[in-house]
C-alpha distance (Angstrom), angle and dihedral (degrees) to the residues before:
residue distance angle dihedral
X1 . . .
X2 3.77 . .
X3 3.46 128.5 .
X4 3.95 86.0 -137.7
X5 3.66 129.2 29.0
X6 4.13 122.9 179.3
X7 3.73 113.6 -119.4
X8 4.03 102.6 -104.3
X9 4.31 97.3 -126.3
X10 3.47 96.4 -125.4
X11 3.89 109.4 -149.1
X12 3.60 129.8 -177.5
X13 4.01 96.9 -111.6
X14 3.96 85.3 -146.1
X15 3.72 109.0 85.2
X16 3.65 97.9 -170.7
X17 3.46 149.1 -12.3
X18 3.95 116.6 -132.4
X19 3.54 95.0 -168.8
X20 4.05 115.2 -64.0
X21 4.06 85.4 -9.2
X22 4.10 120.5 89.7
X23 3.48 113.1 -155.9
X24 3.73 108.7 -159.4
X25 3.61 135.0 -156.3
X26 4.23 98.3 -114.3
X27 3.89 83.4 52.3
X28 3.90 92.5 44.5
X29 3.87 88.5 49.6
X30 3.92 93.2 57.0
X31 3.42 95.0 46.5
X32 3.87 91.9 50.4
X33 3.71 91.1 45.6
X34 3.23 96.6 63.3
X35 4.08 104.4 39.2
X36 4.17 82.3 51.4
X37 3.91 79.3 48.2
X38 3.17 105.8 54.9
X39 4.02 96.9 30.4
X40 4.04 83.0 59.7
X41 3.78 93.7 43.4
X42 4.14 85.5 56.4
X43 3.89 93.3 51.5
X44 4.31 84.2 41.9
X45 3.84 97.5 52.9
X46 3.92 92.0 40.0
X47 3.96 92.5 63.2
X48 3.64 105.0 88.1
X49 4.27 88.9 -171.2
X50 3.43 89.7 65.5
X51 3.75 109.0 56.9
X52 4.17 98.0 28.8
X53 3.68 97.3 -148.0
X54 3.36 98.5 -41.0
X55 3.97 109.1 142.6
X56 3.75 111.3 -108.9
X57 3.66 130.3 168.6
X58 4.18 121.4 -90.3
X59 3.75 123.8 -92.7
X60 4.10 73.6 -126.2
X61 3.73 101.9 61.2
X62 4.45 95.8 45.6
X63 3.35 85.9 91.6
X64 4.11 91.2 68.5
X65 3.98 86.0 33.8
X66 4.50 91.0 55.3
X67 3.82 79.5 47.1
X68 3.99 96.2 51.7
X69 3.74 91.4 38.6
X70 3.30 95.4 55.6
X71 3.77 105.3 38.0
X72 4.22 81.8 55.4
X73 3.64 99.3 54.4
X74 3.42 99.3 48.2
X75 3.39 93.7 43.6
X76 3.80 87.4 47.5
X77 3.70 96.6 37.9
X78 3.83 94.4 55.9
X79 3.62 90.7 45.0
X80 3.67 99.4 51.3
X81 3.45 90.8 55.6
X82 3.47 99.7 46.8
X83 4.00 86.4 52.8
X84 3.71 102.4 34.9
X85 3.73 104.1 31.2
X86 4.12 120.2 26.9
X87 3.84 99.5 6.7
X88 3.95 88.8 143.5
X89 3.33 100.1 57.6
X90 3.91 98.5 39.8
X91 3.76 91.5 53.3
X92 4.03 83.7 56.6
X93 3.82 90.9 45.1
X94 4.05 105.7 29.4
X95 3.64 92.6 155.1
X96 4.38 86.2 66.6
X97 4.20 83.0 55.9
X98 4.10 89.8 91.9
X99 3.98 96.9 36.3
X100 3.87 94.9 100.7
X101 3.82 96.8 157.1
X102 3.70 82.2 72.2
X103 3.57 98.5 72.1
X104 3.43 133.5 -108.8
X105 3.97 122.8 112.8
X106 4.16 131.4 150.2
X107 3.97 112.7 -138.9
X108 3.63 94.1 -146.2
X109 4.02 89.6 55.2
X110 3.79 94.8 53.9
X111 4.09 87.6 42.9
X112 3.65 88.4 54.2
X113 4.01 95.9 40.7
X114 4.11 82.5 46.2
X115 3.47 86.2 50.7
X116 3.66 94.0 56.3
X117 4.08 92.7 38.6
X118 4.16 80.7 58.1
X119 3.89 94.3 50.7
X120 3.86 97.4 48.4
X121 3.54 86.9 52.6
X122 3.60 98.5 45.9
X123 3.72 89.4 49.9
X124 4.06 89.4 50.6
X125 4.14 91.8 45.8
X126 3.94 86.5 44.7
X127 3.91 83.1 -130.4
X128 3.68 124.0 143.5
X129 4.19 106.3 -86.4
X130 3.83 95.0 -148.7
X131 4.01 90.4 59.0
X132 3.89 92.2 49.3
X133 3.37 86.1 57.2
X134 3.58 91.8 48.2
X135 3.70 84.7 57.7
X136 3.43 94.8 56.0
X137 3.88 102.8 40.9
X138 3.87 83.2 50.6
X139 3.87 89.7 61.0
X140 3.80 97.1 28.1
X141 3.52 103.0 95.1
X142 3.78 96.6 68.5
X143 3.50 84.9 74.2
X144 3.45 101.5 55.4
X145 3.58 98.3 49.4
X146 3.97 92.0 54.5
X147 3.56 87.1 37.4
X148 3.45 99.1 58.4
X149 4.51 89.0 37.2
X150 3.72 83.1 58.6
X151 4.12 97.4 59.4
X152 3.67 82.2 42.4
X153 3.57 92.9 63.3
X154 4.11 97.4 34.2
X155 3.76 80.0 47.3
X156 3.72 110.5 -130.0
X157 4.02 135.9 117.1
X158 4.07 81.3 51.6
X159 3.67 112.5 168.3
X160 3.60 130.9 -103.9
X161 4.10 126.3 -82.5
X162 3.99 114.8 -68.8
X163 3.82 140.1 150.5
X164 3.55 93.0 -133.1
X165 3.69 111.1 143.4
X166 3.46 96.1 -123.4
X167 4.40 96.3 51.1
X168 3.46 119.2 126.8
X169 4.07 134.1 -152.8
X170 3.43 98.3 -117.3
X171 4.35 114.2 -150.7
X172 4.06 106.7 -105.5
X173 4.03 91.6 11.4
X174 3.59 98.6 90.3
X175 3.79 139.8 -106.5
X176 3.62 91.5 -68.4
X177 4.15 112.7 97.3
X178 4.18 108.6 -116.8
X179 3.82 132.3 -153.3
X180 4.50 103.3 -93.7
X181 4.09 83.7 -122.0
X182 3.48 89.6 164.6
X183 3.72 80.0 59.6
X184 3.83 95.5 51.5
X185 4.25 91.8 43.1
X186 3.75 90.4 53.2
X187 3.80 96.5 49.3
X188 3.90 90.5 43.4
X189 3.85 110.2 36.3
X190 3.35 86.7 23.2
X191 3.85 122.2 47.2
X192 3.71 95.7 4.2
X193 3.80 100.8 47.9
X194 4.06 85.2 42.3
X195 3.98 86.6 62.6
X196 3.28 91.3 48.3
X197 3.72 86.2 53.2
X198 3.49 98.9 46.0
X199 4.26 91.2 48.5
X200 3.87 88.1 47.0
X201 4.15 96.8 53.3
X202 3.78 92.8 38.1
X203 4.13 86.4 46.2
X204 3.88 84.5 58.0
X205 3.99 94.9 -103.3
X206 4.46 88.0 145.1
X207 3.91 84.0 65.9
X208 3.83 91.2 62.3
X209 4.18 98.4 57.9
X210 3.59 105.8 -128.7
X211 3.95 100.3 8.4
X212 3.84 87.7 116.5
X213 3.70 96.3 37.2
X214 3.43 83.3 62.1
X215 3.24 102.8 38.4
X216 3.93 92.5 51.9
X217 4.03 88.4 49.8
X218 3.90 90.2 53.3
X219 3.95 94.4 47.6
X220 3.19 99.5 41.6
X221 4.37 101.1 47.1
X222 3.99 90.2 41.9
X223 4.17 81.7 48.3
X224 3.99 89.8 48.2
X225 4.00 92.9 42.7
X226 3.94 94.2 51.5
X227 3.85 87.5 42.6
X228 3.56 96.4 53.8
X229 3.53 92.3 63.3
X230 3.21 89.8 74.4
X231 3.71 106.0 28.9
X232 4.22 117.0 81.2
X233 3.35 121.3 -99.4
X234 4.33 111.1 -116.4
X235 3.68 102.7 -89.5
X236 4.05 97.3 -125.3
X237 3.85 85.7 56.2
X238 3.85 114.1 30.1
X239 3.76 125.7 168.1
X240 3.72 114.6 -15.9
X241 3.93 125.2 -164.5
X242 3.77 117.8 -20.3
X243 3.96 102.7 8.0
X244 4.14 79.6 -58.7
X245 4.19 125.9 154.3
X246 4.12 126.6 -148.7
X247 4.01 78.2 -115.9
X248 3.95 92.2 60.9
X249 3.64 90.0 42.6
X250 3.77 93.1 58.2
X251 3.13 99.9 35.6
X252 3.79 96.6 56.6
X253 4.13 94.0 71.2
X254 3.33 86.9 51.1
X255 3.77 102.6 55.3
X256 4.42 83.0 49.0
X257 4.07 81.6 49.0
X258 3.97 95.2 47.5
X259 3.77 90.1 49.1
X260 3.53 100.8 41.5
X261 3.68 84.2 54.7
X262 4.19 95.8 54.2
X263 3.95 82.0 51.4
X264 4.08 98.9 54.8
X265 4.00 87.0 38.6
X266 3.44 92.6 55.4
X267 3.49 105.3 37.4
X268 4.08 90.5 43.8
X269 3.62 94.2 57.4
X270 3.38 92.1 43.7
X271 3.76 98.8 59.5
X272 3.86 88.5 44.5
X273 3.84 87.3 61.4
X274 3.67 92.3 43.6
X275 3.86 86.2 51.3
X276 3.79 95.5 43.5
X277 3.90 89.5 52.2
X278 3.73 92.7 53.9
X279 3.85 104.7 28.6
């Protein structure tokens, strides 16, 4: 036990009542994700200096892209978890599949169904899919970070035991103090993979298609591997081989994804310069 344990700031995870409807913080923090989103996407796609030419979609059509987006990863999120993370009890309770509001989402389904929201529309703005994806990697960590404040304040996804001075006793976790790995995801997925973001784009990363796709999908799976170390495994899955989490095994592709997607940005720009230089 340690000597000191921080007080865990117990807050009441619905914000407000508007009449016989609760609206809570985790459904407050997708909704502001995604206006902060899509109001930064606007000012993104409006700055000619930053892309160079390259084909992007209009400030015009986000709107349909928010909608796409959005549709996709909670589509995908749901899924994925049902899949990945509670398949056994879903298949003995398939009417619970649908109920959402409940809980129970995996980021790297709703990336994935995002992913596939942001090539449908791509292929119906005849737009280049790699820089819509660029677009929304470039906005994409706002999400996390108030994604990962909300389960802070629900509580759940604590972190595992410690005597760190700075544990808490999380609510439903226990008497033993945890890890605040919400905490540690929202600093690192959040506000450190958002600078890297925001040093990439204004570096002239959206010019190379993909170079911040793949950038994003490095930072944020080596951020979700080192956090997991510290962050509980889900309770009807545990540890799997080696000490390993579902959230290392996801992430893993991911990382290979991220990097292979730095290579072919790299090398494709670079053979259009050579080209251009001897055209």
């Amino acid at each position: 036990m340690p000597l000191f344990v921080m007080p865990y700031p117990i807050i009441d995870p619905v914000m407000v009542h508007l009449g016989p409807l609760p609206i809570r913080w985790y459904a407050l923090s997708y909704i502001v994700s995604l206006v902060f989103g899509w109001l930064i996407a606007r000012r993104l796609v409006g700055r000619e200096a930053l892309w160079g030419g390259i084909a992007r979609p209009s400030a015009q059509s986000l709107d349909d892209l928010l909608v796409y987006v959005a549709f996709g990863a909670v589509l995908g999120g749901r899924l994925f978890y049902v899949l990945f993370y509670n398949l056994t009890f879903f298949l003995a309770h398939p009417l619970e599949i649908p109920a959402v509001w409940q809980g129970g989402m995996s980021f790297h389904g709703g990336m994935t169904g995002a992913a596939l929201g942001a090539f449908l529309f791509a292929r119906r703005e005849k737009v280049l899919f790699l820089s819509v994806g660029d677009l929304c990697c470039a906005v994409a960590p706002i999400g996390l970070f108030l994604g990962r404040i909300a389960n802070f304040i629900k509580p759940e996804l604590w972190g595992r035991p410690t005597d760190v001075p700075w544990a808490m006793v999380f609510p439903g976790a226990g008497p033993d103090p945890r890890h605040p790995s919400q905490l540690y995801e929202a600093g690192l997925e959040g506000l450190a993979l958002g600078l890297l973001m925001l040093l990439a784009v204004r570096a002239g990363a959206c010019k190379k298609p993909g170079l911040t796709s793949g950038l994003f999908l490095t930072g944020y799976a080596l951020a979700r591997i080192f956090c997991e170390f510290f962050r509980e495994p889900d309770p009807q899955l545990g540890f799997l081989f080696g000490g390993a989490t579902m959230g290392m095994l996801l992430s893993a592709p991911l990382a290979l994804a991220g990097g292979a997607l730095i290579i072919f940005a790299l090398r494709r720009r670079a053979r259009a310069q050579l080209e251009a230089e001897h055209g």
